[in-house]
N, C-alpha and C positions, 0 to 999 in steps of 0.2 A: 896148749897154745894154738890158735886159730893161725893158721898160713894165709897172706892174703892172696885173692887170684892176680894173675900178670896175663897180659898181652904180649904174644911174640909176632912179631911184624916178619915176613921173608920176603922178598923181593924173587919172583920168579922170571922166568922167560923158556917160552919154549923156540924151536925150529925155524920159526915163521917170524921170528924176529917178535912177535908179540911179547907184552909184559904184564904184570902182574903185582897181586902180594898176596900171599896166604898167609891167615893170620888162626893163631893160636892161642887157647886159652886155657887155664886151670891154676890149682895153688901151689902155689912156691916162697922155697926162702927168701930170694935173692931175684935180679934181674939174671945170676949168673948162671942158678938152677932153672929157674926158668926158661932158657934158651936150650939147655942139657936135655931137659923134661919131652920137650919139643920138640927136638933132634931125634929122640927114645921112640917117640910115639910114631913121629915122621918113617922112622927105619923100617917100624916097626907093621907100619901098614901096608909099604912097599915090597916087606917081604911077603905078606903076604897076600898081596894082588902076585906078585911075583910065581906063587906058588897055585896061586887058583882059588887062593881061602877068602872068605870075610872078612876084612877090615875090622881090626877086634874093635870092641866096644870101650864106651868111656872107661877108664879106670876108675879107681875111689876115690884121687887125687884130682879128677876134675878134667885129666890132661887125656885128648884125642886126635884121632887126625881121619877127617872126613873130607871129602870132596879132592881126593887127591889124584890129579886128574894127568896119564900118562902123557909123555913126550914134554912136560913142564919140570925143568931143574929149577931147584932153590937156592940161593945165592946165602947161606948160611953166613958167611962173613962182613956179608951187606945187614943181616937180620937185629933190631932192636926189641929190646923186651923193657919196657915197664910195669908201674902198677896198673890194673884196668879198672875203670870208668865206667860205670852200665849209662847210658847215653839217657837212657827213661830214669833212672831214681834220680829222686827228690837230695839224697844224700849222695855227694863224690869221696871217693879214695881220698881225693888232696884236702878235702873241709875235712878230714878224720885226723889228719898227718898233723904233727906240734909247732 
């Protein structure tokens, strides 16, 4: 069974009062794994800017976290996840859906 890709929406803000959203993407069950997946990745990268390492690379399931930029908190509770949309094809997620 193919997983379809989802979009995680965060709402960030750093220090300076500025705002944001970082947005996440790869395949998931659920909107609920989705959010999980992207939590995973999110930790994951943190730890290791934290530690001085590279930013691991996509994984197989699609799910990364790039551009994660210090002194910006994610608002995790604020975060929504859907099915994603590639903005350029000719076919959408929702024309597939019954």
């Amino acid at each position: 069974m193919t997983l379809a890709v989802y979009e995680v929406d965060v709402p960030t803000t750093n220090g300076d009062g500025l705002r944001g959203v970082h947005v996440f993407t790869g395949r998931a069950e659920s909107p609920a794994s989705a959010l999980r997946l992207a939590q995973e990745v999110y930790a994951a990268a943190v730890a290791a800017r934290q530690a001085g390492l590279e930013i691991p690379r996509m994984r197989p399931d699609g799910w990364v976290a790039r551009g994660i930029r210090p002194g910006w908190e994610p608002d995790w509770s604020a975060a929504t996840a859907g099915r994603w949309s590639d903005p350029h094809s000719f076919v959408r997620t929702y024309d597939l859906d019954p």
